[in-house]
KEVOFI-426579 format. One record per residue (C-alpha): residue number from 0; residue in one letter; x, y, z negated. Coordinates in nm, 4 decimals, decimal comma. Layout:
N
> num	residu	c1	c2	c3
> NUM	a	X	Y	Z
...
***
This chain:
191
> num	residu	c1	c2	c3
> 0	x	10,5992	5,0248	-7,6462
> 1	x	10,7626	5,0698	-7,3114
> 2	x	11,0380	4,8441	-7,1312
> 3	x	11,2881	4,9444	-6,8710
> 4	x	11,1951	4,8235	-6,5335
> 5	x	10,8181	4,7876	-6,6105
> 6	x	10,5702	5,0081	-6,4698
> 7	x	10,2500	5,1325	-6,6647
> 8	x	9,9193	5,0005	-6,5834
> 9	x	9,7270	5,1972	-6,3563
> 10	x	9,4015	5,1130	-6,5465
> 11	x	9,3356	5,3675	-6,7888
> 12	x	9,2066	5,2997	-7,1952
> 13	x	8,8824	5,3298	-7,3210
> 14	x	8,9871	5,5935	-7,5507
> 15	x	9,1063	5,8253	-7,3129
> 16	x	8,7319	5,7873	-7,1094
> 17	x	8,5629	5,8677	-7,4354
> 18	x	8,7193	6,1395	-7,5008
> 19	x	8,6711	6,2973	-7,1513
> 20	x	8,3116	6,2129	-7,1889
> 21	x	8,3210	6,3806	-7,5413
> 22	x	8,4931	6,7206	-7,3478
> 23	x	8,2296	6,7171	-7,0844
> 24	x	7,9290	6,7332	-7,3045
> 25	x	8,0722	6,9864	-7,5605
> 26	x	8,0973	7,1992	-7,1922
> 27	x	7,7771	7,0861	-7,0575
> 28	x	7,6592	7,2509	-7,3996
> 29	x	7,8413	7,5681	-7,3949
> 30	x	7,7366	7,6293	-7,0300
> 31	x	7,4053	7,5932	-7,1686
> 32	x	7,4249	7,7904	-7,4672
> 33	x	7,6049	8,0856	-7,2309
> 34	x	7,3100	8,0756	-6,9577
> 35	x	7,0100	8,0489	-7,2431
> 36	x	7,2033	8,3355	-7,4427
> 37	x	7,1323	8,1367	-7,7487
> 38	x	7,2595	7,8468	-7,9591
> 39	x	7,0321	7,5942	-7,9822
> 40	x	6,7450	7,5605	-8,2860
> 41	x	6,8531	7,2232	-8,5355
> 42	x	6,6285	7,1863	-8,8752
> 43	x	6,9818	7,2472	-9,0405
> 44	x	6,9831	7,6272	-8,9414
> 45	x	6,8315	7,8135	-9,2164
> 46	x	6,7341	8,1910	-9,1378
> 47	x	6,8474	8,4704	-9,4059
> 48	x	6,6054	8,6720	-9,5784
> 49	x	6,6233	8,9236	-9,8071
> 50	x	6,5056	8,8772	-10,1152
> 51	x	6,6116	9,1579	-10,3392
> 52	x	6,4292	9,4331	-10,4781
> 53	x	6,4955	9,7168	-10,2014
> 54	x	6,3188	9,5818	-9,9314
> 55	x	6,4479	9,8747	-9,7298
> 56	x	6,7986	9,8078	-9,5262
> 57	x	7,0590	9,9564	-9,6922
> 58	x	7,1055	10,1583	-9,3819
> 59	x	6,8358	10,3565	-9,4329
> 60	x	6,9845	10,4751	-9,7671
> 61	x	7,1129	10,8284	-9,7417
> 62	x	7,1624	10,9049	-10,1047
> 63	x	7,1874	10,7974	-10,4687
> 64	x	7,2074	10,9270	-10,7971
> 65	x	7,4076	10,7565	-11,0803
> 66	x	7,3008	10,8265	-11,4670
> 67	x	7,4712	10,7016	-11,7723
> 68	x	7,3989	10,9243	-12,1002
> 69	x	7,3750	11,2353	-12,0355
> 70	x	7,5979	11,1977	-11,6914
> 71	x	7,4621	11,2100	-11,3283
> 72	x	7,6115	11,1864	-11,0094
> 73	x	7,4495	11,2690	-10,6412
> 74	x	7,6076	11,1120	-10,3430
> 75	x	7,4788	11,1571	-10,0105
> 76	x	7,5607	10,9376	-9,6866
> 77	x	7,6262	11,1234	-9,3662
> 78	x	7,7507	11,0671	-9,0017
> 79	x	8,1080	11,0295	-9,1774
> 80	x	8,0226	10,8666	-9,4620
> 81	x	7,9640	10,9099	-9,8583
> 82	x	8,0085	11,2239	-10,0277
> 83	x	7,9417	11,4094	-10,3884
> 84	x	7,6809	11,6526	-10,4252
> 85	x	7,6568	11,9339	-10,3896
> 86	x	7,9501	12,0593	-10,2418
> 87	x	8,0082	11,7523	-9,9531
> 88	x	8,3220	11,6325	-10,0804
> 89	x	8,4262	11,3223	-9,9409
> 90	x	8,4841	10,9569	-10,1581
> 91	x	8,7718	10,7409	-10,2190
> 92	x	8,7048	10,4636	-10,0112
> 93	x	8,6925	10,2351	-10,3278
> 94	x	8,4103	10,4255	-10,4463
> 95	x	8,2108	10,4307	-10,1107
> 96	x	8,2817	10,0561	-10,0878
> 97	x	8,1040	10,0514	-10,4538
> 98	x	7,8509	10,2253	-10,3372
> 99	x	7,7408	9,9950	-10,0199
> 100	x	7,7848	9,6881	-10,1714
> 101	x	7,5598	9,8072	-10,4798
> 102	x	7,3009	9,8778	-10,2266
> 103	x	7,3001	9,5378	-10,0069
> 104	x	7,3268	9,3503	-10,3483
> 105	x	7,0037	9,4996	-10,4486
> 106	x	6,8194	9,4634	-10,0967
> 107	x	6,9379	9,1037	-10,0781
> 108	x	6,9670	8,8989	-10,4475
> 109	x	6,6131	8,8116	-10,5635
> 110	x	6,5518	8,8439	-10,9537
> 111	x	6,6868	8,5224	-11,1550
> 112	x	6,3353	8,5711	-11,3752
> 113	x	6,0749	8,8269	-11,3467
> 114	x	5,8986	8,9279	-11,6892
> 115	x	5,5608	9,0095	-11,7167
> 116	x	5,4799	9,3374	-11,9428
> 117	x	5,3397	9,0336	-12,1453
> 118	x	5,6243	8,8666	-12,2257
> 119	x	5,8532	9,1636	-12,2528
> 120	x	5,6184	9,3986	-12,4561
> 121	x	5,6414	9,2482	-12,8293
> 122	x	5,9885	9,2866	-12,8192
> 123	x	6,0081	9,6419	-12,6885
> 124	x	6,2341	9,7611	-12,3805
> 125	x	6,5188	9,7948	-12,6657
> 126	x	6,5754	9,4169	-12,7613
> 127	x	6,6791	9,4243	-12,3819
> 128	x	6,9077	9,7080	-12,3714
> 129	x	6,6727	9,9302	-12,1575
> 130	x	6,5411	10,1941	-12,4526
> 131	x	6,7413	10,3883	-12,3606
> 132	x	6,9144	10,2271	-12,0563
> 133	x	7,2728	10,1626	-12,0191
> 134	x	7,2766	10,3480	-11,7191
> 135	x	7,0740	10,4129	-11,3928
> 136	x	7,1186	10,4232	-11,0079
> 137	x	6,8335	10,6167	-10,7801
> 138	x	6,8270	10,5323	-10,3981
> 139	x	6,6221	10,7660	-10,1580
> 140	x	6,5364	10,7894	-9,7998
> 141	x	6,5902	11,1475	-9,6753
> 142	x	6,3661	11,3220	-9,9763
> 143	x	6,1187	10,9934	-10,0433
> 144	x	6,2966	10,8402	-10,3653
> 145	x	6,2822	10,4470	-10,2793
> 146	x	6,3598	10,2882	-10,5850
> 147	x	6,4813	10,3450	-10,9663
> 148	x	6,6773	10,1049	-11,1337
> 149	x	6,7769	10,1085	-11,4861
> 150	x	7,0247	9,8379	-11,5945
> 151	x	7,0102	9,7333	-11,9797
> 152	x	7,1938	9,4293	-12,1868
> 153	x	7,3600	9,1162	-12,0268
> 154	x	7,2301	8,8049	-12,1207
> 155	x	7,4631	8,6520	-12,3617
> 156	x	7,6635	8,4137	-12,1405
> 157	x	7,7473	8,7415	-11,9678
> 158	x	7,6068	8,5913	-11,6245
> 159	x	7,2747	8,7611	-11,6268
> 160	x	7,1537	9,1346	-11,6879
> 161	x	6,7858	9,2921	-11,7879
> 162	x	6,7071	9,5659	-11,4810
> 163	x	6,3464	9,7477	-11,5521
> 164	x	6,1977	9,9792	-11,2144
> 165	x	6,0708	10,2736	-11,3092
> 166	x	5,6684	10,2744	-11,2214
> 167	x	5,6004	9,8803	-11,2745
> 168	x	5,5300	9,6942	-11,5243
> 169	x	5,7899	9,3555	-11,4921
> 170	x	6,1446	9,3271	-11,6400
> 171	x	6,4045	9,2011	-11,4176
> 172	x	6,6478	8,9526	-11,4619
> 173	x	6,8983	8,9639	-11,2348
> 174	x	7,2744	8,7940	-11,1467
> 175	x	7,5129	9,0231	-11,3058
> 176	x	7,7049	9,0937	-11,0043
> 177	x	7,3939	9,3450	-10,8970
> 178	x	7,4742	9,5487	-11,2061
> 179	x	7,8876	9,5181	-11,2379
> 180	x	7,8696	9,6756	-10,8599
> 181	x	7,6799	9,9805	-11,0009
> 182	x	7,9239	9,9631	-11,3023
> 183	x	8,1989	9,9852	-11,0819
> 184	x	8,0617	10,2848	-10,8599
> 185	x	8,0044	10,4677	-11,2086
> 186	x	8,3945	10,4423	-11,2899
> 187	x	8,5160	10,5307	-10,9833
> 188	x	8,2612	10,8209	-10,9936
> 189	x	8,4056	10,9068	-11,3387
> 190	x	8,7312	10,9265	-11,1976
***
């Protein structure tokens, strides 16, 4: 509260001295950080990995081919971006977006559940939606095909889906985002 007439202590508060000390080790720390050229290591700091079943980066990825029934697409990545093969015509941006984010999804979600031909084989690959499959995406690396994914039946809280890859023996189950972002590439492909 301040009076007329009455001058202010010269003395200055606690608080204010804290919080100067508080500003000049947050700099101290940033002048570190800036000289080091890195922030320092705590136990909270957890490093990504990928987990998914691509272990290539989706970078690398310079085409895929969709399937569902008797329908296939071929789209090839270039310098400019995604295109439909053959012919090189460029993408709707929705449909390249599709496209990447079906690929990082499957270099970086790890299986919910991985089925051994064991466990899967009494039932058949049917009683999981994969005889035949609902529909399939192909990813390659210049001509070496990398990986072959065929999507079959979502689990029935719709949260899950059954993903088999062509040449091994375990059945996939994976978050159901992996396979809606193929889903989504096949309807903008249909388009």
């Amino acid at each position: 509260m301040r009076r007329r007439g009455v001058v202010a202590t010269t003395v200055a508060r606690p608080g204010r001295l804290v919080g100067i000390g508080g500003a000049l080790a947050a700099l101290a720390l940033l002048t570190a950080m800036a000289l080091s050229g890195r922030v320092p290591e705590s136990g909270q700091l957890v490093r990504f990995v990928p987990a998914g079943v691509l272990p290539e980066a989706p970078a690398q990825i310079d085409r895929v081919e969709l399937t569902a029934g008797a329908r296939r697409w071929v789209f090839a990545r270039k310098a400019d971006g995604w295109s439909v093969e053959p012919g090189s015509r460029p993408v709707p941006a929705s449909l390249a977006t599709h496209l990447d984010d079906s690929i990082k999804f499957m270099h970086v979600s790890a299986p919910i559940r991985v089925l051994a031909r064991t466990e899967w084989a009494p039932q058949g690959l049917r009683e999981f939606g994969l005889d035949p499959p609902a529909y399939s995406a192909t990813v390659f690396k210049g001509q070496r095909r990398l990986l072959a994914a065929n999507f079959g039946a979502q689990n029935p809280q719709k949260v899950l889906q059954y993903m088999r890859i062509e040449g091994q023996d375990e059945l996939y189950v994976m978050s159901r985002f992996v396979g809606a972002a193929w889903e989504q590439a096949l309807v903008e492909a249909g388009r």
